[in-house]
N, C-alpha and C positions, 0 to 999 in steps of 0.2 A: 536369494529368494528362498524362503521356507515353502517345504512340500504344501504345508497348509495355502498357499496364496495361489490363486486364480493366475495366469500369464497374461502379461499386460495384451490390448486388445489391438487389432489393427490399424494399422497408420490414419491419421485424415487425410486427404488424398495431397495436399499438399505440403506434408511435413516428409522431409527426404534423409534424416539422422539426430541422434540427441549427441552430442559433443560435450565430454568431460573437460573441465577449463582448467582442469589441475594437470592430465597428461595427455590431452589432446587426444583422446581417442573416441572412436566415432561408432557408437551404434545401430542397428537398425530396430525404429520405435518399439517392436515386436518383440525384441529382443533383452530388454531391460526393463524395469519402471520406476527405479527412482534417483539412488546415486550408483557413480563408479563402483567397482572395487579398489580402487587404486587408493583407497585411503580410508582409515576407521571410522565409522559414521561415529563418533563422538564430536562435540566441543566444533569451533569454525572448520577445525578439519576434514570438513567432507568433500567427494569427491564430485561435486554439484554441475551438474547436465542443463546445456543449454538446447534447447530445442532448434533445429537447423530447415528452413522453409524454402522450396522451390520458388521464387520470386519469379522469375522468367510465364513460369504456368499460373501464379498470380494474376498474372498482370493481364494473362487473357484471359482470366475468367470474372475479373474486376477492375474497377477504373475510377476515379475520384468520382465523376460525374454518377456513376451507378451507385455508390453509396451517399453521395449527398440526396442525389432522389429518393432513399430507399425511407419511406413514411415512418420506418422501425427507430425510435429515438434510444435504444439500449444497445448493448454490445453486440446481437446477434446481426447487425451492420456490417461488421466486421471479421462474418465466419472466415472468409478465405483465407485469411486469417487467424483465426483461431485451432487450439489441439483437441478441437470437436469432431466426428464423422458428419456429424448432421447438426443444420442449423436447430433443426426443431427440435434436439435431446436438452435444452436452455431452458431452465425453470421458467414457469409464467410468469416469477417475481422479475419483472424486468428491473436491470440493472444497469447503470451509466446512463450518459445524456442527461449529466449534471451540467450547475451550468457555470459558464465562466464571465468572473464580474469585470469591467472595467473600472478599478477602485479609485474613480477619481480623486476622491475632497483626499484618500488616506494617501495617493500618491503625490500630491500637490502639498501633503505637510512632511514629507520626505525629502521630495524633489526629484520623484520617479512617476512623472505625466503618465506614461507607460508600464502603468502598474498593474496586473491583474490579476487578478485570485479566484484559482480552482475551487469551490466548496462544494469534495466529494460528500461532504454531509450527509448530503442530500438523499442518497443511496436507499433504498429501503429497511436496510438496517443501521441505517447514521453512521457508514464508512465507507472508504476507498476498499475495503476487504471484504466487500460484495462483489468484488470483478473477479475476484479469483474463487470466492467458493462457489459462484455461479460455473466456473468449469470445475470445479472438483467433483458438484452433484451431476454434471453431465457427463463426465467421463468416468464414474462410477456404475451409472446407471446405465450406460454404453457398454460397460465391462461386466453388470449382472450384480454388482458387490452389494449384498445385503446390508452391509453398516457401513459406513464414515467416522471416521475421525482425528480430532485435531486436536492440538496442543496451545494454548493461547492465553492470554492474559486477559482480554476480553472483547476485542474488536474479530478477530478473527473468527473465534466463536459463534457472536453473534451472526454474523453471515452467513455463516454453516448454518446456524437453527432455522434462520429464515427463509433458506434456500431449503433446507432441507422439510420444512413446514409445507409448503409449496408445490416441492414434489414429488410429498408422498416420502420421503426417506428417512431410514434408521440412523440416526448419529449418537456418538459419545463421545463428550468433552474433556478434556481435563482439563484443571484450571488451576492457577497458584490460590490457596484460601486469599491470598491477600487480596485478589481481586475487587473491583470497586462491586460492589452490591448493584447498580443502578445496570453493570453489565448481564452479572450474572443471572438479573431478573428478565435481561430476554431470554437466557436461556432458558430457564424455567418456563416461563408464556408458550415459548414456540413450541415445548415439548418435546426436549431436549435428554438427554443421559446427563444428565452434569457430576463428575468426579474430582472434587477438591483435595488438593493435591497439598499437604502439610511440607512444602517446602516451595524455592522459587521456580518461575517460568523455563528457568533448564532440566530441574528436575521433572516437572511436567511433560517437556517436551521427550525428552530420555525415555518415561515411562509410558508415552503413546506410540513410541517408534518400537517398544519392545511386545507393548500391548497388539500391535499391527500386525507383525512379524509372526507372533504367536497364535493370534484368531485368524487370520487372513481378511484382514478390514482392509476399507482403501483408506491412504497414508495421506492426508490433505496439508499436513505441516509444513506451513514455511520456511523455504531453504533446503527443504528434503525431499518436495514433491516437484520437479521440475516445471511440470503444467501450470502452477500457482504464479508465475512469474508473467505466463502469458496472455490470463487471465490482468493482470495488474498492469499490461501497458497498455491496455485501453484506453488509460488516464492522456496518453501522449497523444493519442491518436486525436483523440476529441481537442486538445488544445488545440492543436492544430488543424483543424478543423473549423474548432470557431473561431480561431485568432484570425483565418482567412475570412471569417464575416459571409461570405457568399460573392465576395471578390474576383479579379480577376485570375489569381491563382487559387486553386481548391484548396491547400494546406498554406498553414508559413509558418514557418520555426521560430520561436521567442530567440531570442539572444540568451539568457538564462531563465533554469527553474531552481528553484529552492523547495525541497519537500526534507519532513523528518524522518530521520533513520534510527532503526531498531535492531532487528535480525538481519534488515540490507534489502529484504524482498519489493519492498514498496519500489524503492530506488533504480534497485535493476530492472523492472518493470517499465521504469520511466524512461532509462535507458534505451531497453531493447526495443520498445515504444517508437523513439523516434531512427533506431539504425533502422530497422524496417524503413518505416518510408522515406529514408534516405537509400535504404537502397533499390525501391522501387522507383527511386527519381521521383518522387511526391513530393517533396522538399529538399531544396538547396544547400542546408547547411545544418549541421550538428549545435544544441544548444549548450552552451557549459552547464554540467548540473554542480549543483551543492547540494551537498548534505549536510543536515544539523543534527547535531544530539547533544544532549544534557551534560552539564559538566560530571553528573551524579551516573553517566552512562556510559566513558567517553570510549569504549573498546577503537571500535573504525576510528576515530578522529586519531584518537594515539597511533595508531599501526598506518596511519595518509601520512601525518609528521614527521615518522620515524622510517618511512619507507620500505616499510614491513609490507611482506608478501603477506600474510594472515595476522592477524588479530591476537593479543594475545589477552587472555578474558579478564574481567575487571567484577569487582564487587556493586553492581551495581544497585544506586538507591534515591533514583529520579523519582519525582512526584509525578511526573509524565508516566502514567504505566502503561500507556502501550507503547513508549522506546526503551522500557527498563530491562533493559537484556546483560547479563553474562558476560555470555559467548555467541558471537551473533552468527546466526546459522549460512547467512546466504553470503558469509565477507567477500566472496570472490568478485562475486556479482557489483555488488556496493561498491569495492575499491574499482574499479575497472570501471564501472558508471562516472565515478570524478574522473579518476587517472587520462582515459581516454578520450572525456572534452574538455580536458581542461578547466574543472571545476576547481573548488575545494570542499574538502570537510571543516565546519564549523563545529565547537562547540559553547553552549550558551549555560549559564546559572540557570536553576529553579525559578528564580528570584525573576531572573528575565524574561523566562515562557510563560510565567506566570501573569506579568504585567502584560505581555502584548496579547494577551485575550482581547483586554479593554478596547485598544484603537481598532483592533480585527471589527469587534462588535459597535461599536460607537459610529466608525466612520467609515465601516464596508460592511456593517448591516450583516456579518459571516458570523456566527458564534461558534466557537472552536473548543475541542477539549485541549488540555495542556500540549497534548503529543501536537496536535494540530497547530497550534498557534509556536507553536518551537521552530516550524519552520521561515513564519515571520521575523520573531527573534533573531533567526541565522540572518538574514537578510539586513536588518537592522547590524547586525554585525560584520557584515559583510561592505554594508557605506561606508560604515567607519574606518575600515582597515582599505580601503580603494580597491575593492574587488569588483567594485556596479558604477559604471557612468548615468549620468540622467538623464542622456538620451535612447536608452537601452530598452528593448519590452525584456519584461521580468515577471514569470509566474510563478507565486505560492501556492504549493497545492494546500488546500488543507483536508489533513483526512479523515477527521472522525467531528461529531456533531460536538456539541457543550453541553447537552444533555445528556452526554453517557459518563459525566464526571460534575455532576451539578455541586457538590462540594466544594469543586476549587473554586466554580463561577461565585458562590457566597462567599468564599473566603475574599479572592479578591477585590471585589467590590464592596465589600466590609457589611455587606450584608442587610435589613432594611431597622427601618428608624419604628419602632412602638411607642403610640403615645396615646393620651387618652381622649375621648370625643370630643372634644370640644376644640373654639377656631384658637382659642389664645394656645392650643398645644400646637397648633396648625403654625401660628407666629412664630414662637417659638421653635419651633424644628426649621422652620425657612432660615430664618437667624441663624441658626447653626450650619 
């Protein structure tokens, strides 16, 4: 920690140490803020801190039943829980308490009855990376820190501008230029810092973790801000939630999930999501996760194959740009999310993420951006290869809307028919 930077701020009262996963050593929250020392914050090599929670004192100060009653449909449900001091430091942009579909007609043309799909869409920025910049702007604003910021391709961002629109906070972005236009116009809307960045998502990422270091901003970067993860298992917590319907158990574990991977954060989130209420006994049993990524992407997938402890970084140049990673920042997390239930890593073609927008949209009514619908993809690849029985529940998260990449949605669907006023053009186009 540079002189410049403020000391991370006092514990929530139930968080008891943040745990390096590289050499196991154990902090006190007070004491740290973002990775180990134990290893160069460059490239997957970081020394990436999992946050460690009093469950025992959980569990008396919360109970299924106290959060199913709790009328709050977003994530501050789940403070005892969270690496917030206070529930009420949570932007008023409520966040979470998306909803989850049961995809009948799209799992009945699979032959997965028990199909269901996440669409974190929904989110007030059109992604699953509203959970976690919702804790980045409260634990900033907790800590006093006059600016934010993060490093992203353009989902992440967006969250940030809109958390931070909301309340009231200073943020700056960086962004790879390639970024899609459609993203970086929330930023711009919400009023935003935006810094386009003449090189890719790592380069970006590099120069906001130096940029941090040197102003004393708070560091919101996935994979590098530990809090961001815990933010992100919310996703776990509400499946199971609603997969219990209001049943005679509170929670109930799918058998698998399938969501896309990039830096790994989404993933591990989804992870740490469900060990938590496995190990408050809220659920029975650990779900296998999958992860998919682009074959244009495939770092984690090569290093799950190959049995590699970390990742070794790849050229990537996926159409999916919010999985188009490098060097994926949060590998530890990611690999350890399959490894340890028994998942696998997928990876799927362009060609493939790109066609399964179609059935997403057609026949579970979800519209997905590429990153989004890759995690169907994997799933689809996943029948093929006898990783999914048909009588299994199975959830897709999908994480960002189709409207934050409306060019692929035209490209694949070939786009619409111009014709001129009259009915014989009308004839004529049905004919076709």
């Amino acid at each position: 920690m540079t002189a410049s930077q403020p000391s991370p701020s006092q514990a929530p009262p139930f968080i008891t140490a943040l745990r390096c996963l590289r050499c196991g050593r154990e902090y006190a929250p007070e004491e740290i803020e973002y990775v180990c020392s134990c290893r160069p914050n460059q490239g997957s090599d970081l020394g990436t801190l999992d946050v460690q929670y009093d469950y025992q004192a959980i569990q008396q100060a919360a109970n299924p039943a106290q959060i199913a009653g709790d009328p709050d449909p977003s994530i501050g449900r789940w403070w005892p829980l969270l690496p917030i001091a206070r529930r009420e430091s949570l932007s008023p942009l409520a966040v979470g308490g998306t909803p989850l579909f049961h995809a009948r007609r799209l799992g009945e043309a699979i032959g997965l009855p028990r199909l269901f799909i996440k669409d974190d869409g929904r989110n007030p920025t059109a992604s699953l990376k509203d959970r976690a910049s919702a804790i980045a702007v409260a634990r900033a604003q907790e800590e006093g820190r006059p600016i934010i910021a993060t490093a992203s391709t353009g989902n992440a961002a967006a969250a940030l501008a809109g958390q931070c629109a909301a309340a009231g906070q200073e943020n700056i972005i960086f962004v790879p230029k390639s970024a899609p236009q459609a993203k970086i116009a929330q930023l711009l809307i919400y009023g935003s810092r935006v810094l386009a960045v003449d090189g890719s998502y790592d380069d970006a990422f590099d120069l906001c973790v130096a940029a941090c270091q040197e102003f004393g901003w708070y560091n919101r970067n996935t994979g590098y801000n530990p809090y961001m993860t815990e933010g992100k298992k919310t996703v776990s917590f509400e499946i199971a939630q609603q997969l219990a319907g209001g049943g005679e158990a509170p929670f109930q574990a799918p058998d698998a999930v399938f969501v896309s991977v990039g830096d790994g954060c989404i993933i591990g989130g989804v992870h740490k999501g469900f060990k938590d209420l496995l190990a408050l006994g809220w659920i029975d049993h650990m779900p296998r996760i999958h992860g998919v990524q682009s074959t244009g992407s495939p770092a984690l997938y090569r290093a799950w194959r190959q049995g590699r402890e970390l990742p070794e970084p790849v050229q990537a140049t996926t159409r999916a740009d919010s999985i188009s990673v490098d060097a994926p920042r949060d590998a530890v997390k990611a690999l350890n999310a399959v490894r340890r239930t028994g998942g696998a890593f997928l990876a799927v073609p362009d060609a493939a993420i790109l066609k399964a927008m179609l059935p997403l949209a057609r026949q579970a009514a979800v519209f997905a951006e590429p990153a989004g619908a890759a995690a169907y993809a994997g799933l689809l690849r996943a029948l093929a290869d006898g990783l999914i029985q048909p009588h299994e529940t199975v959830v897709v998260i999908v994480t960002g809307s189709g409207l934050k990449d409306v060019k692929a949605a035209m490209e694949v669907t070939g786009g619409v028919t111009v014709i001129p006023p009259t009915l014989e053009a009308v004839r004529e186009a049905l004919k076709a």
